[in-house]
C-alpha positions as CSV (number, residue, x, y, z in Angstrom):
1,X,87.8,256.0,94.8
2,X,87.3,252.6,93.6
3,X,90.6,250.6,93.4
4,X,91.5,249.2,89.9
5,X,91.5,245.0,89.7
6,X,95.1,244.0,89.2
7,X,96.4,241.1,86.5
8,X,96.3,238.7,89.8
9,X,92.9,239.5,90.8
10,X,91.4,238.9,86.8
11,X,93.4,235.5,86.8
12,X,91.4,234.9,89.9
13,X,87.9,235.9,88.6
14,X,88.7,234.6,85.3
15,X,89.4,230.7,86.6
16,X,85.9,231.2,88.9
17,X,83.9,232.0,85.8
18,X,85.0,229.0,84.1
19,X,83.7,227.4,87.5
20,X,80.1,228.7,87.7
21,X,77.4,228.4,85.6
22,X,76.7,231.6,83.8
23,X,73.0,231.7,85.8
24,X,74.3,231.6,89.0
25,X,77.3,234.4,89.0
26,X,75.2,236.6,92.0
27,X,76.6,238.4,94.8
28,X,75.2,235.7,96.9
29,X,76.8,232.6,95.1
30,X,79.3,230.8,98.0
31,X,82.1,231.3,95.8
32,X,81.5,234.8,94.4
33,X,81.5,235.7,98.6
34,X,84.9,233.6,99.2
35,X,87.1,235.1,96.3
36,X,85.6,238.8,97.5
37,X,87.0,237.8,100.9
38,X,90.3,236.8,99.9
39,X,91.1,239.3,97.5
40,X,89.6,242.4,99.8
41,X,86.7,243.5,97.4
42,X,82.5,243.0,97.2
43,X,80.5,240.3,96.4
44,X,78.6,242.7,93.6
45,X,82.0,243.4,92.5
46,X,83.0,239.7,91.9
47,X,79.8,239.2,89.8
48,X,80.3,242.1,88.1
49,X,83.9,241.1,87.2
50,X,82.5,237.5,86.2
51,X,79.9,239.2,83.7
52,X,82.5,241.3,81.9
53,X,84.4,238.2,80.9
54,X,81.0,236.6,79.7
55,X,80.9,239.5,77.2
56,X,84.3,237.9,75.8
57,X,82.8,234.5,75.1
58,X,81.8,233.8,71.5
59,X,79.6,231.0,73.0
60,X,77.7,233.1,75.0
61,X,77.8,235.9,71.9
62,X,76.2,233.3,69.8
63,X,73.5,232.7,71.9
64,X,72.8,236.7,72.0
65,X,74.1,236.9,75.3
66,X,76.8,239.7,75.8
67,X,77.1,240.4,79.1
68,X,78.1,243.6,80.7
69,X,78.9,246.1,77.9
70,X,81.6,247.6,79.2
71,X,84.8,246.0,80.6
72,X,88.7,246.2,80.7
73,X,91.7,246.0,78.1
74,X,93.3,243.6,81.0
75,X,90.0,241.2,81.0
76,X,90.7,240.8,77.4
77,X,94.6,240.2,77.9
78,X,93.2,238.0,80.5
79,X,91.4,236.0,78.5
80,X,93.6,236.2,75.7
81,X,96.8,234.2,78.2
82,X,94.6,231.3,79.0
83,X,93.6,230.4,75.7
84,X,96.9,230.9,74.4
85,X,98.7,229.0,77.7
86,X,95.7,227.3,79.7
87,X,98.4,225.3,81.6
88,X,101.0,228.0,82.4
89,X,97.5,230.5,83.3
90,X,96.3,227.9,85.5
91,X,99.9,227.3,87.4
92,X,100.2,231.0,87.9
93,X,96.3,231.0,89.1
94,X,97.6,228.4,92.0
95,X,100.6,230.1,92.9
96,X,98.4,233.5,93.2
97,X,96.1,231.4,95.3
98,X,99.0,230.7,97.6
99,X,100.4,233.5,98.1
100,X,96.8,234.5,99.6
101,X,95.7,232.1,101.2
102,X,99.6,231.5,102.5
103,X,100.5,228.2,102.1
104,X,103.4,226.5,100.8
105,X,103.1,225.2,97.5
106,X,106.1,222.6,98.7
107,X,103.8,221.2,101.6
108,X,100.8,221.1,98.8
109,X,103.2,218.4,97.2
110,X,102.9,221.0,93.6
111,X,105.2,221.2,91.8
112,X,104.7,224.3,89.6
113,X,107.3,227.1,89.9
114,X,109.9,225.3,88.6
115,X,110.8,226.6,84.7
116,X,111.9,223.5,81.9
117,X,113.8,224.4,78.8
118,X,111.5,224.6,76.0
119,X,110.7,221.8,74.8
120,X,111.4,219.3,78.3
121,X,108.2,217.7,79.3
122,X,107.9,217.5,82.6
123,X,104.8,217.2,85.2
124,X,104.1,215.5,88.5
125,X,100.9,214.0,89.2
126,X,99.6,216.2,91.5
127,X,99.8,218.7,88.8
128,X,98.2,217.0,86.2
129,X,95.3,215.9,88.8
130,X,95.0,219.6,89.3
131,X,94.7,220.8,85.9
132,X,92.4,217.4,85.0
133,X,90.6,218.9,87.7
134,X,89.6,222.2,86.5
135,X,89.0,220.3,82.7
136,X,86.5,218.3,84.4
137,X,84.8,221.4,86.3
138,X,84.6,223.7,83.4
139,X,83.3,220.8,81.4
140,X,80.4,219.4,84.3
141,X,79.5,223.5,84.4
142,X,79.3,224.3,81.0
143,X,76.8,221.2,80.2
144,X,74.9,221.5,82.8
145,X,76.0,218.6,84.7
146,X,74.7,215.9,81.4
147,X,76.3,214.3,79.2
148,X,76.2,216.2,75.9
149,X,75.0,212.7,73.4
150,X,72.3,211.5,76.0
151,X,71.3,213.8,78.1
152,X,72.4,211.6,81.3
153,X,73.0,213.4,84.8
154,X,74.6,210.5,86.4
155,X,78.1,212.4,87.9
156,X,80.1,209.3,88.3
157,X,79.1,208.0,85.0
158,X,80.3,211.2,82.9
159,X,83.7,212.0,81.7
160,X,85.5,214.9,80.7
161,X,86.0,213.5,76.9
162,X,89.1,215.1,74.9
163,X,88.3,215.8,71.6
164,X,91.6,216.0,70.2
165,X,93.7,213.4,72.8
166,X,95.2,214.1,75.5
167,X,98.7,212.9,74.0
168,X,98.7,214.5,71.1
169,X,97.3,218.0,72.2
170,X,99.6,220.8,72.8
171,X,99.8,221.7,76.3
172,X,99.6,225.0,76.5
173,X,97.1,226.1,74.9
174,X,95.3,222.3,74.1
175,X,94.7,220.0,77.1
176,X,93.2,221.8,79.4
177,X,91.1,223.6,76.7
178,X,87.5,223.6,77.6
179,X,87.1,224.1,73.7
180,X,88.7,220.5,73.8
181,X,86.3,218.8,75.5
182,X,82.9,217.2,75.2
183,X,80.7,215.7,78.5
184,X,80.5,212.0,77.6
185,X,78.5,209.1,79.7
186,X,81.4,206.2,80.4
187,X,80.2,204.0,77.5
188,X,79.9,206.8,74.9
189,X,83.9,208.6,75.7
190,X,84.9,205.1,75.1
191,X,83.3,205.0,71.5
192,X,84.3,208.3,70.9
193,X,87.7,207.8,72.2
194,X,88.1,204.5,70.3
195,X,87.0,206.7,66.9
196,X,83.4,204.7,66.4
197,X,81.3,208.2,67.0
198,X,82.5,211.3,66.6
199,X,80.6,215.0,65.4
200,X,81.3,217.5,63.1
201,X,81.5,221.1,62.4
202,X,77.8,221.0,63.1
203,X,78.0,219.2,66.2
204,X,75.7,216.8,65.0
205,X,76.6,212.8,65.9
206,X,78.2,210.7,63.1
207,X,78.1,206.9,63.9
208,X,81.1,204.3,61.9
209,X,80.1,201.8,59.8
210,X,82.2,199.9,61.5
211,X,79.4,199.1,64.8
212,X,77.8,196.8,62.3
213,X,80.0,194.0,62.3
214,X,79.4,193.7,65.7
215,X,76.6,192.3,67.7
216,X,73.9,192.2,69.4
217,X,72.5,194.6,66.6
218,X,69.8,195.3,69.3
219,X,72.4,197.2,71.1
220,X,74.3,198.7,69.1
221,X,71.4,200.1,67.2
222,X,69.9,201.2,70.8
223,X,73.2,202.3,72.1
224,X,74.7,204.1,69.0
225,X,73.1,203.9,65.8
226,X,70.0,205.6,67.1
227,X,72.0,208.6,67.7
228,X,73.6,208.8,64.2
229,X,72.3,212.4,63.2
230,X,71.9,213.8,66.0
231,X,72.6,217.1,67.5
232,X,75.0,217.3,71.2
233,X,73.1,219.5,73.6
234,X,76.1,222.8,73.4
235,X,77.8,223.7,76.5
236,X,76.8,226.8,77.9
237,X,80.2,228.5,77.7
238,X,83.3,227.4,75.5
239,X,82.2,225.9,72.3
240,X,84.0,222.9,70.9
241,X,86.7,224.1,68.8
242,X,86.3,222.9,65.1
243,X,90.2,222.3,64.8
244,X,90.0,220.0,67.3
245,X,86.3,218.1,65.6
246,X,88.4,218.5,62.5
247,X,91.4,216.7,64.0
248,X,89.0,213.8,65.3
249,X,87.3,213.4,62.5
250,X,90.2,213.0,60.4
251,X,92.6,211.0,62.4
252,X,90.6,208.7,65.5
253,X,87.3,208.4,63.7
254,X,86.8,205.3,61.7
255,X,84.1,205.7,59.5
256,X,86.0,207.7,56.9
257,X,86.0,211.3,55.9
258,X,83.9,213.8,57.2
259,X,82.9,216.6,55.4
């Protein structure tokens, strides 16, 4: 008799979706074999497992993609945590990945188990690195590795951009947020960061007047103006959120209102 996948297990699966592209979820994937191993199940059942949550996605449903048809009431509960808590899903994903791969989270130099009163912000780096971490993966796999304005491959040069910053964005359900992100080259995260590009609701690039007081005009008309109007290539999985474009365009970007 086949043996049901507990809420651990799914927390597992769910975190290695967001860490493979959607093409690649086969039995025979490295990390589709590891997770079987260390939770005691099949490779096919891992990819299996990775397809029902792809029926959950409403990127992947917009694309006419729905996955496996049938699936759990705990992959949508699942999947229903993490975008609610992405942080406190993620801390309980590495303390379930401790307890089977038994090490101690005290010698990992994580500091995660500990509970703050509501409201207490608290987090030490190797945390933060951590969860930057998976932001940064789920972003590079959901674009395919290119930076969303320019197409550009170059790994070193692209950043996982937030949308709505990093300081201002909830942390629960906000910073970690793949729906928060966009995969910038270097010089483009820092014009979108600074509020002198930004998108909107259609994804499509909007340029601030702004650029034209400065100079060269060679450059900035090469480097940004040419790609006033233009569409971002869409990440495979996790679609930017519009409350967070919304949020951009009304409060970082500088070339006024967006509508």
């Amino acid at each position: 008799m086949a043996r049901n996948w507990d809420r651990s297990e799914e927390i597992l699966a769910f975190v290695l979706y967001c860490s493979i592209p959607l093409s690649k979820t086969s039995p025979t994937h490295p990390q589709i074999v590891r997770l079987a191993q260390i939770i005691g199940r099949t490779p096919d059942s891992v990819s299996m497992k990775l397809s029902n949550f792809a029926r959950l996605d409403p990127a992947l449903r917009a694309r006419g993609i729905k996955g496996l048809p049938n699936g759990s009431k705990l992959e949508e509960q699942v999947w229903n945590e993490f975008h609610q808590n992405w942080e406190g899903m993620l801390e309980e994903h590495n303390r379930i990945m401790d307890h089977y791969e038994n090490k101690s989270i005290d010698a990992a130099n994580i500091n995660i188990s500990r509970s703050y009163p509501e409201g207490y912000y608290k987090i030490s780096e190797t945390k933060q690195r951590v969860n930057q971490d998976f932001f940064r993966k789920s972003l590079m796999i959901s674009y395919g590795g290119k930076c969303c304005i320019t197409g550009m491959n170059i790994p070193s040069l692209l950043i996982a951009s937030h949308i709505k910053p990093w300081n201002v964005s909830d942390p629960k359900t906000e910073r970690v947020s793949p729906t928060n992100g966009l995969l910038l080259n270097a010089f483009h995260d820092r014009a979108f960061d600074k509020g002198y590009i930004t998108i909107d609701k259609n994804f499509v690039v909007h340029v601030s007047s702004e650029i034209r007081d400065f100079s060269p005009k060679e450059i900035c008309d090469n480097w940004l103006f040419s790609f006033e109007g233009s569409s971002i290539s869409l990440p495979e999985k996790f679609h930017p959120d519009k409350k967070f474009i919304e949020y951009h365009n009304d409060v970082v970007f500088r070339g006024g209102r967006i509508v």
